[in-house]
C-alpha positions in Angstrom: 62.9 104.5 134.5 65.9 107.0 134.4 69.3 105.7 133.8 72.2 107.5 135.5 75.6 106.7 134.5 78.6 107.9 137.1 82.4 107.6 135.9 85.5 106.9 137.6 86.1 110.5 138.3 82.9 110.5 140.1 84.2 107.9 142.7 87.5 108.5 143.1 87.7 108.5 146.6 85.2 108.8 149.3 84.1 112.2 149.2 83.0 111.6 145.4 81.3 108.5 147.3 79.6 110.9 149.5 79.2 113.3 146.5 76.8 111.4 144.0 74.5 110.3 147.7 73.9 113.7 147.8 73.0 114.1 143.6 70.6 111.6 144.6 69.3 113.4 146.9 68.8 116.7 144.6 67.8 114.9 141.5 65.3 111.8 142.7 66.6 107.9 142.8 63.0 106.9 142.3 62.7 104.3 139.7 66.6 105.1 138.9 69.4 102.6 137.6 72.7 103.6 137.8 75.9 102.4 136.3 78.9 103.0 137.7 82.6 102.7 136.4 85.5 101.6 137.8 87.0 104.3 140.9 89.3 106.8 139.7 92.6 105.7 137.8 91.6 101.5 138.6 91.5 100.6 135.1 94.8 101.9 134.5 96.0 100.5 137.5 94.5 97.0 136.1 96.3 97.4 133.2 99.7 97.9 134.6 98.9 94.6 136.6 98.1 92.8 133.9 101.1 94.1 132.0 103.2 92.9 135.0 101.4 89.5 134.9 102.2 88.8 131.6 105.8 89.6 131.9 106.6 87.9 134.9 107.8 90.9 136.6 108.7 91.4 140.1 106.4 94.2 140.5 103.8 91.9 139.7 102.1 91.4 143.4 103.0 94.9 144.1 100.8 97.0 141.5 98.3 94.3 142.5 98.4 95.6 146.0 98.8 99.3 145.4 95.2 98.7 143.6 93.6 96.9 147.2 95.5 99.7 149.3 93.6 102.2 147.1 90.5 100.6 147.4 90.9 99.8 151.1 91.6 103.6 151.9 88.4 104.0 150.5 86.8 101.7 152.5 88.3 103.0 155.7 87.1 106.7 155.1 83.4 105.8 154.1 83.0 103.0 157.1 84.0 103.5 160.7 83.4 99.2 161.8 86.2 97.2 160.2 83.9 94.5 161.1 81.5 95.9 158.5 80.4 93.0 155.9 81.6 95.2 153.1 85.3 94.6 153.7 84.7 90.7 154.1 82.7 91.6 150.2 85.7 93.4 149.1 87.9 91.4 150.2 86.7 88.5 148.5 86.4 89.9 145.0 89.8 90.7 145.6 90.9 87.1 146.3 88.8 85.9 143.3 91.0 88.2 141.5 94.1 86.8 143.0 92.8 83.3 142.5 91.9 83.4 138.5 95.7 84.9 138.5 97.4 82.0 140.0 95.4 79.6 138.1 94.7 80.6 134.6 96.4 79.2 132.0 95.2 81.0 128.6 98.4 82.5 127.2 95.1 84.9 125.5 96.1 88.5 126.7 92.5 89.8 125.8 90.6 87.0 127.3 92.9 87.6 130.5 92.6 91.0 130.0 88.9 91.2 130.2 88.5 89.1 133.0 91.2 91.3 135.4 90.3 94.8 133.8 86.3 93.7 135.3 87.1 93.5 138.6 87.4 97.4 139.1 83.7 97.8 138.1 82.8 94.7 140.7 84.5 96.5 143.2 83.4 99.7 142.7 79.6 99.2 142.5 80.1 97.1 146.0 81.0 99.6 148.2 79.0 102.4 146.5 75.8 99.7 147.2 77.4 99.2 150.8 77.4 102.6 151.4 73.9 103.8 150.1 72.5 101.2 152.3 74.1 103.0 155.4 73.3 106.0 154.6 69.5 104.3 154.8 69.5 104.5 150.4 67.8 100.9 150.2 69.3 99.5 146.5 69.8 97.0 144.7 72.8 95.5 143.3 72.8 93.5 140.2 75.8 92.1 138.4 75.4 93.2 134.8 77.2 89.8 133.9 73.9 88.5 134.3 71.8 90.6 131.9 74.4 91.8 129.3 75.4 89.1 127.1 77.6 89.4 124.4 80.1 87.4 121.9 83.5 86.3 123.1 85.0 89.1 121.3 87.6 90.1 124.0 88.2 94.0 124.7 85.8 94.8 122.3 82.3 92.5 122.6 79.1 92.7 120.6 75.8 92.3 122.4 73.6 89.8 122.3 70.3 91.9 121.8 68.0 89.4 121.7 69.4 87.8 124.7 70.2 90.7 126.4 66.3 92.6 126.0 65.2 89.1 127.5 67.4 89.2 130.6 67.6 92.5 131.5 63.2 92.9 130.9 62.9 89.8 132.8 65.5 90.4 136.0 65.3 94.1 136.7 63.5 95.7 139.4 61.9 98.7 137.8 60.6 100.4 140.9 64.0 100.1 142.8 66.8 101.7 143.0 69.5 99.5 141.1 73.1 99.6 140.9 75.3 98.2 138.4 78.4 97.7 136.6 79.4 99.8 133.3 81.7 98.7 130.2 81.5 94.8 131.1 79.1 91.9 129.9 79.4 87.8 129.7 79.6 85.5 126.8 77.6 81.9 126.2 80.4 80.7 128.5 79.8 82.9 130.8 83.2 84.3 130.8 83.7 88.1 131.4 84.0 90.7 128.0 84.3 94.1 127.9 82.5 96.7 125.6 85.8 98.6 124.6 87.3 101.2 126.7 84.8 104.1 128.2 82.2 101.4 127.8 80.2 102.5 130.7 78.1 105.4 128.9 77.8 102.5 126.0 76.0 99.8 129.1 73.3 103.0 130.2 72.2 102.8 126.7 72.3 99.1 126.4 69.8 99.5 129.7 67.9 102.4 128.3 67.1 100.7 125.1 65.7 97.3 126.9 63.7 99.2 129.4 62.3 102.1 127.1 63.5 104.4 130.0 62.8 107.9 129.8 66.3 109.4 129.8 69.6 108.5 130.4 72.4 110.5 132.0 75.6 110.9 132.1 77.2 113.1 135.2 80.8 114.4 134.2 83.2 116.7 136.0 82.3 119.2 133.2 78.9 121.1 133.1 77.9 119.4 129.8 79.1 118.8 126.5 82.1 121.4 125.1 82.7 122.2 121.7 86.5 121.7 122.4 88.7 119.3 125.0 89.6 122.5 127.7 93.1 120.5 127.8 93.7 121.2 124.6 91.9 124.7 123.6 90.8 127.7 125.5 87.7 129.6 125.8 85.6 126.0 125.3 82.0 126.7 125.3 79.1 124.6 126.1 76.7 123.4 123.9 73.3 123.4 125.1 71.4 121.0 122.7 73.0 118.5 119.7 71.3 116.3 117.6 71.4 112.6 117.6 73.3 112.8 114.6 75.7 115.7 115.3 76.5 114.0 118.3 76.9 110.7 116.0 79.0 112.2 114.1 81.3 114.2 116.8 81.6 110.5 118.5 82.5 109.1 114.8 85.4 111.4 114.9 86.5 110.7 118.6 85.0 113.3 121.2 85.2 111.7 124.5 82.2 113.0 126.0 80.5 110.3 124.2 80.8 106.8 123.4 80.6 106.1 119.4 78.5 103.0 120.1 76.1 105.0 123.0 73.9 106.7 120.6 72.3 103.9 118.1 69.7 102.6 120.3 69.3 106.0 122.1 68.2 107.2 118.9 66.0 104.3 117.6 63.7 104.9 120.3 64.2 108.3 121.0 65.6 108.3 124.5 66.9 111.5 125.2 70.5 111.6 126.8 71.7 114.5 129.2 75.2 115.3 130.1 75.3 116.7 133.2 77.4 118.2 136.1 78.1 116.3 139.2 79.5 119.2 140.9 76.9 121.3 139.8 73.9 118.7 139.4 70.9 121.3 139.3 72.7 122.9 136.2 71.0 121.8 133.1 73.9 120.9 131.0 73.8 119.4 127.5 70.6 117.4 126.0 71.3 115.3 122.9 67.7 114.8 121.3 66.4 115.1 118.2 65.7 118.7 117.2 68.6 121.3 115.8 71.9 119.8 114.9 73.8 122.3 117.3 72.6 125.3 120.0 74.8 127.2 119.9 75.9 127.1 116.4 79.5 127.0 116.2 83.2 125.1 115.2 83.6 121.4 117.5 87.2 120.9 117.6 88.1 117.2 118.7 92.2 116.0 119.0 93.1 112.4 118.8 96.4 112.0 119.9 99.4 109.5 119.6 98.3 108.4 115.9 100.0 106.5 113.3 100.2 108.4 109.6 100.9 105.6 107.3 101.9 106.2 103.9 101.7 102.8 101.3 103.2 103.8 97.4 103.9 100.9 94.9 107.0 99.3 94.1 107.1 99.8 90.3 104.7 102.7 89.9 101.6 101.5 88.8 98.4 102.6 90.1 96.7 102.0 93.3 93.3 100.7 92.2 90.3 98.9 94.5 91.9 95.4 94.9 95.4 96.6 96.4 92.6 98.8 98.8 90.5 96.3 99.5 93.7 94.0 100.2 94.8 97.1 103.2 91.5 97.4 104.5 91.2 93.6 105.2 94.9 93.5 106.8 93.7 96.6 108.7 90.9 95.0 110.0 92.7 91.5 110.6 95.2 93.8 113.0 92.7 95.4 114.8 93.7 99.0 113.6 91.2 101.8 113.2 91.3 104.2 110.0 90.2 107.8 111.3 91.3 109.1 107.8 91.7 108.0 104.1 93.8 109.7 101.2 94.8 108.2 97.7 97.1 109.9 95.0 97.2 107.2 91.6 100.3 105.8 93.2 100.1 106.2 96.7 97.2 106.1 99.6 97.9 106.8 103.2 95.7 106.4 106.5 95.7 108.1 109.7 95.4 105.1 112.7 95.1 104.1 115.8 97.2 101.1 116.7 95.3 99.7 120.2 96.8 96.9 120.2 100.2 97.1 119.1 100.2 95.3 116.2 101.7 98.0 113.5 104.7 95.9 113.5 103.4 92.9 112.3 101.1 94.6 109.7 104.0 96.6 108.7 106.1 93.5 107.7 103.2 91.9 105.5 102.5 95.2 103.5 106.1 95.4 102.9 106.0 92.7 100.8 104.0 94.5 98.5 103.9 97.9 99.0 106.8 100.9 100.1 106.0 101.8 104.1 106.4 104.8 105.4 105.6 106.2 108.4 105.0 109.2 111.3 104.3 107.8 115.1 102.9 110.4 117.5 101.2 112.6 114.9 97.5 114.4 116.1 94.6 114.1 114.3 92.7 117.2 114.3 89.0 117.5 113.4 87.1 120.5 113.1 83.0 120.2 112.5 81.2 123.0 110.9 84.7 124.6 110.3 85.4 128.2 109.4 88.7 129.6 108.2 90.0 131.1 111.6 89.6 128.0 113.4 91.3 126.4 111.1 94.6 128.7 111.2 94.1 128.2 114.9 95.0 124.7 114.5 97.5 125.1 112.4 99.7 127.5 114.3 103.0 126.3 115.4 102.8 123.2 113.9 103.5 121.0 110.2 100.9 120.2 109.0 101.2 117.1 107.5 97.8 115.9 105.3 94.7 118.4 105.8 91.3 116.6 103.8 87.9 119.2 103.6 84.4 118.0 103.3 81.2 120.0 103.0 81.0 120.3 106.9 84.4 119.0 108.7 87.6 119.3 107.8 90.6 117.3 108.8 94.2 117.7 109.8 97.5 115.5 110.7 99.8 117.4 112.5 103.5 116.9 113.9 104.4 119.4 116.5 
């Protein structure tokens, strides 16, 4: 089997719809699954409701409805018969949504999180399916709940392997054309989780893996995999082939194109993974096998934005030593914040973070107890694999740079602008 993954930038309205029907066409659906994410902007839109929800706002019901209005737009351009079942479909995932709303009463923002943020995947995947099958593109839809199991680890899930290998060898269709969701899964409770955010590429491996598949694909508004975020820096340039653990380690660091957790079982059975154009689908992109670390050979330049820079220095002078670390990293990881970069002087040791949930403050006031805080919000964390000196300085123009840490092949920057 092949496994083709399509993002919400692929299905943002109905002429992406229409769009990956016709890669289908191009490329073979023949023994294909395909996971599909959430249409366009949804998740954020989810997110705001659920913001809203918690909050009590007044705006509550009407972010809720600005997300059926976009949905139902959707619906109205890819179907001319109002009557069509896939409305009635829609419409009921919609007022299961509404429904878990009104009655849930876990004050549990991730729980509730996870169970709202899902429902853009469900309704995605349902009118993609809907519209296959008019177009005479027999398929198959299976709800990933089903075969994905995980822990109840909310926003952030760990699969069930064992479980999950049965299920999905057991339940899938292999010489159909299936369609399912990305980024979500179920617990023992059967309760919806999610795999972290840009999860999607994470569930075609997941898939992959369990049904030894051939390749997996991911189709991006980009031609492949760039050695540099165009937002960010010119004259990007496309890499033709990376290695397993080149692209490990460019994930590791936080390039986009691919999800940190996508590659493991990829790699441990040597499923090949493509990152291809869905404008341009006959393109070959990117391939990310085993073979040469990078083709071309040159600097991958990856930008984290919005970080913390946290700086800890003792009280009365002494040294920093392995049990005040230790005693970070555990409050670190009890807050849910990610490290992207470690320094240590004898009396000092800061970290470059990520605070995804919001929980600096409260970290903040326990290591104050022990330790002098201080801090830089909105810093960028630049890193630069197989760095040279000019792409360095290129970094570095126009801004203070703030901690800069060098290793044999990457070197690291915090920058304020």
């Amino acid at each position: 089997m092949r496994i083709f993954k399509f993002g919400g930038a692929s299905v943002k309205d109905a002429e992406g719809v229409k769009n990956v029907f016709d890669v289908l066409q191009k490329v073979g659906y023949e023994d294909v699954l395909i996971v599909i994410s959430a249409m366009g902007k949804t998740t954020n839109a989810l997110e705001v409701v659920i913001k809203n929800y918690f909050e009590k706002s007044n705006e509550f019901h009407a972010s809720l409805q600005e997300v059926r209005k976009y949905h139902n737009q959707i619906l109205l351009d890819l179907f001319d018969d109002e009557d069509h079942d896939v409305f009635f479909t829609v419409n009921s995932h919609f007022a299961d949504l509404e429904y878990f709303l009104r009655s849930n009463k876990s004050p549990n923002y991730n729980f509730v999180y996870d169970q709202v943020i899902s429902f853009g995947e469900i309704v995605s995947t349902t009118i993609v399916s809907y519209y296959f099958n008019e177009q005479g593109l027999k398929n198959n839809w299976i709800d990933v709940r089903n075969f994905i199991k995980t822990d109840a680890n909310y926003r952030d899930a760990n699969v069930d392997w064992e479980q999950t290998q049965r299920l999905i060898s057991k339940g899938v269709k292999k010489k159909a054309l299936n369609i399912t969701q990305g980024f979500i899964g179920s617990d023992e409770n059967n309760f919806t989780t999610t795999l972290g955010r840009e999860g999607s590429d994470y569930t075609a491996a997941i898939f992959a893996y369990c049904l030894s598949a051939e390749s997996v694909t991911i189709w991006k508004d980009v031609p492949g995999v760039l050695n540099a975020d165009p937002r960010y820096f010119e004259n990007a340039v496309l890499l033709n082939q990376i290695s397993y653990r080149e692209a490990i380690e460019l994930a590791f660091y936080g390039a986009s194109v691919i999800h940190p957790k996508t590659l493991q079982p990829l790699q441990k059975k040597e499923i090949p993974l493509f990152v291809k154009s869905f404008i341009n689908p006959l393109l070959p992109g990117t391939s990310v096998s085993k073979g040469q670390d990078l083709e071309p050979k040159t600097s991958c330049f990856i930008v984290k934005k919005n970080q913390l820079l946290i700086s800890l220095a003792s009280i009365d002078f002494s040294f920093i030593m392995e049990e005040n670390i230790s005693e970070i990293f555990a409050l670190l990881h009890k807050y849910k914040i990610k490290v992207s970069l470690i320094q240590n002087t004898a009396i000092s040791f800061s970290v470059c973070v990520e605070d995804k949930y919001n929980n600096f403050n409260e970290l903040k006031s326990v290591l104050s107890k022990k330790f002098k805080v201080s801090y830089n919000e909105n810093v960028s964390l630049f890193t630069i694999r197989h760095f040279t000196k000019e792409a360095a300085e290129m970094v570095e123009k126009d801004k203070t740079v703030l901690v800069k840490q060098i290793s044999r092949e990457t070197m690291q920057i915090v920058t304020k602008e």
